[in-house]
C-alpha positions in Angstrom: 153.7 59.9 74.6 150.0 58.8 72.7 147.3 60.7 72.9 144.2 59.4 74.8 140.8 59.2 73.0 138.6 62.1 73.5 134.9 62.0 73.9 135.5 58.9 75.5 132.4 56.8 76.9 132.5 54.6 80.1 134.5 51.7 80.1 136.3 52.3 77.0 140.2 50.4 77.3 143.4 52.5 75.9 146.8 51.0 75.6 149.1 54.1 75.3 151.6 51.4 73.3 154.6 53.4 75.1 154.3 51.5 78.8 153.1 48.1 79.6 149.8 49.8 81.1 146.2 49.9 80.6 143.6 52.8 81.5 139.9 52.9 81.4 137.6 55.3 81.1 135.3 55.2 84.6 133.2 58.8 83.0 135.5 61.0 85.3 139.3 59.8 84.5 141.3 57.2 83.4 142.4 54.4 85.6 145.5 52.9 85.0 146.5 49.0 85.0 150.0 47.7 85.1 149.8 44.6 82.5 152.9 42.2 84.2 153.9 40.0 81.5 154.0 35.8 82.3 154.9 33.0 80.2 153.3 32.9 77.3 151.1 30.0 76.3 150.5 28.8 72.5 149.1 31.7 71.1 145.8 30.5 69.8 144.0 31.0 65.9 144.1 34.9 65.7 140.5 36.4 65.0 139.5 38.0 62.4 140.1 41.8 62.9 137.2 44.2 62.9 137.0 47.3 61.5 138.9 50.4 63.6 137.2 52.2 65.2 138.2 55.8 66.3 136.0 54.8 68.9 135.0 51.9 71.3 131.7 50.1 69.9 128.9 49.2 72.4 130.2 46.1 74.3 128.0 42.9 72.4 127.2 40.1 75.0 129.6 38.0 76.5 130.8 34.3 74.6 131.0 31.4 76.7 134.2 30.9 78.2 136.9 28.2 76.9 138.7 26.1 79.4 142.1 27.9 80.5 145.3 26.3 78.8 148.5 25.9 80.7 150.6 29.2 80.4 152.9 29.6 78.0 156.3 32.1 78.2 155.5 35.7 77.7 155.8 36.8 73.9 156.8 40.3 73.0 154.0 42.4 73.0 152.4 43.5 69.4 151.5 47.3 69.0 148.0 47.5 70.1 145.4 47.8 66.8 142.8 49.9 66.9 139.4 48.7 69.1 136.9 47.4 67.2 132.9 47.1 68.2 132.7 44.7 71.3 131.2 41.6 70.8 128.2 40.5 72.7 129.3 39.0 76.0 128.9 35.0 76.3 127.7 33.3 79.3 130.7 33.0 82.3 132.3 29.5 82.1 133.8 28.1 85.5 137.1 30.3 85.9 140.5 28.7 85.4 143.3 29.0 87.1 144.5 32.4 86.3 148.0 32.9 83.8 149.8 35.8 83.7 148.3 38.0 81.8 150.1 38.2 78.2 149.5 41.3 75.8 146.1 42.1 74.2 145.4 41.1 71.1 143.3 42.9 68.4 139.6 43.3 69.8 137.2 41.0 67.8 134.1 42.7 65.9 130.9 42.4 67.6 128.5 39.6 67.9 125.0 39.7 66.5 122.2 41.4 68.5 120.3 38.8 70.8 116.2 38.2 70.2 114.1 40.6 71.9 112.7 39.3 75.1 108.5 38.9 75.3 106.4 41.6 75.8 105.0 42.4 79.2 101.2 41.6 80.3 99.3 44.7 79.1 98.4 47.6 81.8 94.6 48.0 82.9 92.4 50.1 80.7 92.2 53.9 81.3 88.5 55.2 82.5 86.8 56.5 79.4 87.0 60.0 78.9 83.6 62.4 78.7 81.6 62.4 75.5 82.0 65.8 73.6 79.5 67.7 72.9 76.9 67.0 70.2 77.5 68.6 66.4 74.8 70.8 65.6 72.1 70.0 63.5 72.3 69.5 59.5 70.2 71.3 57.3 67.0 70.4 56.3 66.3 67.6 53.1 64.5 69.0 49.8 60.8 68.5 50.0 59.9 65.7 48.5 57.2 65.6 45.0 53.8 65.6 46.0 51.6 62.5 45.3 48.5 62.1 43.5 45.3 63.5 44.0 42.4 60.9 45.1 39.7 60.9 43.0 36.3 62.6 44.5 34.0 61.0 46.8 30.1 60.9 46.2 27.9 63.1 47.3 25.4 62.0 49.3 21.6 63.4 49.6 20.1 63.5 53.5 16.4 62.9 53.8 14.1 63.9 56.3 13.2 67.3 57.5 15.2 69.5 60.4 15.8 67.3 63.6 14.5 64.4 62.1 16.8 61.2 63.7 18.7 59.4 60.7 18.7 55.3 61.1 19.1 52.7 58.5 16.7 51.4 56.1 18.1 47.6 56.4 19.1 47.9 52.4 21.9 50.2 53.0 19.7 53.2 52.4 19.0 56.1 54.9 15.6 56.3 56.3 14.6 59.7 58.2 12.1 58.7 61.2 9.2 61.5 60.7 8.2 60.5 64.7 11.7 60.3 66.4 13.3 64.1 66.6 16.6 65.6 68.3 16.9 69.2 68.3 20.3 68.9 70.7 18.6 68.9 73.8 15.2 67.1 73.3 14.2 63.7 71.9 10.8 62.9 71.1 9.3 60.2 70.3 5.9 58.8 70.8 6.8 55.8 72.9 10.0 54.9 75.0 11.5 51.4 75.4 13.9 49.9 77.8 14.7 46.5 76.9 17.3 45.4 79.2 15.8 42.6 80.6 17.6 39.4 83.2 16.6 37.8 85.2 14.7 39.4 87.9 15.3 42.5 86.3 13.2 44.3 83.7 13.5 47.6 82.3 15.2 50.8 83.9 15.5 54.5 83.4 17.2 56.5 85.3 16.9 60.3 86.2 19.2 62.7 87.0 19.0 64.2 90.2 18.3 68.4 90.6 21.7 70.5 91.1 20.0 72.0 94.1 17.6 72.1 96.9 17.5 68.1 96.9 18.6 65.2 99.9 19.2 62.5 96.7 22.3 61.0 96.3 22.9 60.4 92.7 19.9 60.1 90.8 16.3 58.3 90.8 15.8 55.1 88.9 12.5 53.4 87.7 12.4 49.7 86.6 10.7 46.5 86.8 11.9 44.3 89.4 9.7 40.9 89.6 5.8 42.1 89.7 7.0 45.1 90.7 7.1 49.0 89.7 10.2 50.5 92.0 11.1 53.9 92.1 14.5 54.4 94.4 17.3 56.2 94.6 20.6 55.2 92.8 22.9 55.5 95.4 22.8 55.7 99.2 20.3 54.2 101.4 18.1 53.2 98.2 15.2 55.1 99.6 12.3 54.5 97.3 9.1 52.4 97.3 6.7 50.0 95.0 3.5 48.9 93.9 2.9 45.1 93.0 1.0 44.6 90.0 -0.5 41.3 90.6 -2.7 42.8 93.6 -3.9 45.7 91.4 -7.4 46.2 90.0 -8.0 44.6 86.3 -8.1 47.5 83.5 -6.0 50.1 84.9 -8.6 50.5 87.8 -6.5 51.2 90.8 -4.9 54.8 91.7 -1.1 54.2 92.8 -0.9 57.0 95.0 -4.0 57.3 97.4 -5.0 60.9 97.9 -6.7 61.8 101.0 -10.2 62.1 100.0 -12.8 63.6 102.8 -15.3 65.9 103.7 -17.1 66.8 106.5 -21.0 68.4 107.4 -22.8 69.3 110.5 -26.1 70.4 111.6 -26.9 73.6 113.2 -30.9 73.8 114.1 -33.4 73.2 117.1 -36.6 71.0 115.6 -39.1 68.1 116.7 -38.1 65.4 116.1 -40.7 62.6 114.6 -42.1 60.1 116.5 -43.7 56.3 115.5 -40.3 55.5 114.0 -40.9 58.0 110.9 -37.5 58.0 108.9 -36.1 61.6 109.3 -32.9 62.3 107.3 -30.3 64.1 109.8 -29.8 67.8 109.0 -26.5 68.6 108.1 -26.5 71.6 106.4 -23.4 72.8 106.7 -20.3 71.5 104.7 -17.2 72.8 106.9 -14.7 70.6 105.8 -13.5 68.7 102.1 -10.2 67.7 101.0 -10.0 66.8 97.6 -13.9 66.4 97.8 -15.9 68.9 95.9 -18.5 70.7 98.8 -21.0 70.2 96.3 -20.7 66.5 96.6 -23.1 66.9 99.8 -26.2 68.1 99.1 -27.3 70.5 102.0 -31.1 71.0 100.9 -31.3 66.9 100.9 -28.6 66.1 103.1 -27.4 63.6 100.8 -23.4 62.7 99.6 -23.3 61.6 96.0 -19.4 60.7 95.5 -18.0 61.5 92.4 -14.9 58.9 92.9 -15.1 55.5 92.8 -14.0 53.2 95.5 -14.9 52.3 98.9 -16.1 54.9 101.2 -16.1 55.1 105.5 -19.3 56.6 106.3 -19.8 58.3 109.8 -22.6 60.1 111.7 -23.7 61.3 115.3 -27.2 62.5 116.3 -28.9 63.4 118.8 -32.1 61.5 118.7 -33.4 61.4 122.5 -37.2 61.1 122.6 -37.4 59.8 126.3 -36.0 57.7 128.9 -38.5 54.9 128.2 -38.8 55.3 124.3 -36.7 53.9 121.9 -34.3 56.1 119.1 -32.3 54.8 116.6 -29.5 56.0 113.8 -29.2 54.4 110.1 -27.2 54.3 107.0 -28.9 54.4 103.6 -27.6 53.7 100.8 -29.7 54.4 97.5 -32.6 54.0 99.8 -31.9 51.3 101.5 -30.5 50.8 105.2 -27.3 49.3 104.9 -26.5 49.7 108.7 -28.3 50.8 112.4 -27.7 50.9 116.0 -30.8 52.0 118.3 -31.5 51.8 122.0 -34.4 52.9 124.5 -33.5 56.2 126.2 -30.5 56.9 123.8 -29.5 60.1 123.7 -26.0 60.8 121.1 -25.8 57.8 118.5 -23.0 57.0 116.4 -23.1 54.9 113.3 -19.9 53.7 110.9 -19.9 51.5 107.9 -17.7 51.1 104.7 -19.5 51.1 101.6 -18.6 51.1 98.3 -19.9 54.0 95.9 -19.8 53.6 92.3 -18.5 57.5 91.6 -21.8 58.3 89.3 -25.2 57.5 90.9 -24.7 55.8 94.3 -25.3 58.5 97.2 -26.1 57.7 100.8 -27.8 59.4 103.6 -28.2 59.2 107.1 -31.4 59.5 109.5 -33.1 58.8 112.5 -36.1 57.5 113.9 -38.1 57.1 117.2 -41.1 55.5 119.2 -41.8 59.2 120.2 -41.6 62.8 119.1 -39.0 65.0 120.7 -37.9 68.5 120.6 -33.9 68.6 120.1 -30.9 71.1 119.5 -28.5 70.0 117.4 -24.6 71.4 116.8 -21.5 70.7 115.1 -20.2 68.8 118.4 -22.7 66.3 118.7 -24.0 66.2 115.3 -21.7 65.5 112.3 -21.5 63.6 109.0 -18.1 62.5 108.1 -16.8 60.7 104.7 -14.0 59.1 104.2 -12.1 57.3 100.9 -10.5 54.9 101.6 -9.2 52.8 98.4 -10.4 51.7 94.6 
């Protein structure tokens, strides 16, 4: 009996040559197949025989099918070759009617290898993995060669003395001012110029304001505004105030800021007084009050005020100059000599005179007295008997 193939693979034919049988090789035993001989048909053009095998090749695909011829008588069966590689299979014609089946012949040598089919469409990319980490540094570069040396600059000589403000001479020289100085705090100079000028707007400087002690905002400010001098705070409410130049005196004459200028005498005696309208200055002999007035401004021996101020002047004065019911009394204003006002009536008792005058502030003075139709003897005090003056303006 033959021996079957060992290390067979799955589907591999054996004809044992001793029995009209085949077996196959399913990859856990051999199945056999009676092969029942029929008429044989015209045996057709043998093949050429491959090369034997010890082995079944890998089956090649599958040749198209011919069209079945009519079924001859049986031959006598051939002793079975050895297999040769299996062609590649062909694509299945229409089946014919089925012959007997009449004894394998010789198993043909394999067909060539079929094209490779296309490639598939390409998967989606992959997320991109994390960055590694960085390389460390590399060592430093040689220095480079050092460059040239400039040449020297020129010296240059400073005039002036210490402080002394540097400014240009207008030919590219240096000029050292010998009248403008900066020490780091202070700059002097003999004269100070704003010239920002537009408009209704003329020059401005502005001062800081103090650190403490002070309502001011920011700072004061001084400028020119129209035909006026301002002086106002920076900032907030713009408190301040003015003076217009147009309704000042010619020559600098008028004082900006009006002091209170006054003083104040009284008399303090019992006498007759003269009658037949005699002039008789008013006794005021003593000076009790003077602001900003010099006391010996009013002469207390004479009983006259010589003003050393010029400007105009309120004179005042109260007397008592009573000589009689029936006889007349009166109260003047001199001035330099001269009456420049009087009141008077019959049986007045306490007159009172005012008038403005203006005093030169050298050699005008004024005075006041009283006169009468008849002598009287009279007390007078500071309460009913005063001289007052008062300045009033340049």
């Amino acid at each position: 009996m033959a021996e079957f193939p060992k290390s067979p693979i799955i589907g591999q034919a054996f004809l044992p040559g001793d029995e009209l049988a085949i077996y196959v090789w399913t990859g856990s035993s051999w199945q056999r197949g009676d092969l029942t001989a029929g008429t044989s048909g015209g045996s057709g053009t043998a093949g050429t025989s491959g090369t034997s095998g010890n082995t079944f090749g890998t089956s090649g695909s599958s040749g198209s099918s011919g069209s079945s011829g009519s079924s001859g008588s049986s031959g006598s069966s051939g002793s079975s070759g050895n297999n040769g590689t299996s062609g590649s299979s062909g694509s299945s014609g229409s089946s014919g009617t089925s012959g007997n089946s009449g004894t394998s012949g010789s198993s043909g040598s394999s067909g060539n290898t079929g094209t490779s089919g296309s490639s598939g469409t390409s998967g989606l990319a992959g997320n991109s993995g994390t960055s590694g980490s960085s390389g460390s540094s590399g060592s430093s570069g040689s220095s480079g060669t050092s460059g040239f040396s400039g040449t020297s600059g020129t010296s240059v000589t400073v005039p002036g003395s210490n402080n002394q403000v540097l400014t240009s001479n207008g030919t590219g020289g240096i000029s050292a001012e010998t009248s403008l100085t900066f020490d780091g705090t202070t700059l002097e100079s003999p004269n100070l110029r704003s010239s920002n000028s537009g408009g209704d707007e003329g020059g401005e400087i502005l001062l800081n304001k103090p650190v403490t002690n002070t309502t001011i905002t920011t700072g004061m400010v001084i400028d020119v505004f129209q035909d006026k001098v301002r002086i106002f705070e920076s900032g907030g409410s713009n408190r301040g105030g003015f003076f217009e130049v147009s309704k000042l005196a010619a020559g600098v004459g008028t004082e900006l800021t009006p002091t209170f200028y006054f003083l104040q005498a009284y008399a303090n005696v019992t006498y007759t007084l003269p009658g037949s309208y005699t002039s008789d200055p008013c006794r005021y002999s003593v000076v009790d009050i003077s602001s900003n007035v010099s006391s010996a401004w009013f002469n207390t021996s004479t009983y006259i005020f010589t003003p050393l101020k010029s400007g105009y002047w309120e004179i005042s004065g109260t007397y008592d100059v009573y000589r009689g019911s029936s006889s007349e009394a009166g109260l003047a204003i001199l001035k330099n000599g001269s009456t420049v006002a009087a009141v008077g009536s019959i049986g007045a008792v306490n007159l009172i005179i005012k008038k403005v005058v203006y005093m030169n502030g050298s050699t005008d003075y004024v005075q006041v007295a009283n006169n009468g139709f008849s002598s009287n003897s009279r007390t007078q005090s500071s309460s009913k008997s005063w001289f007052q003056a008062t300045w009033l303006g340049s």
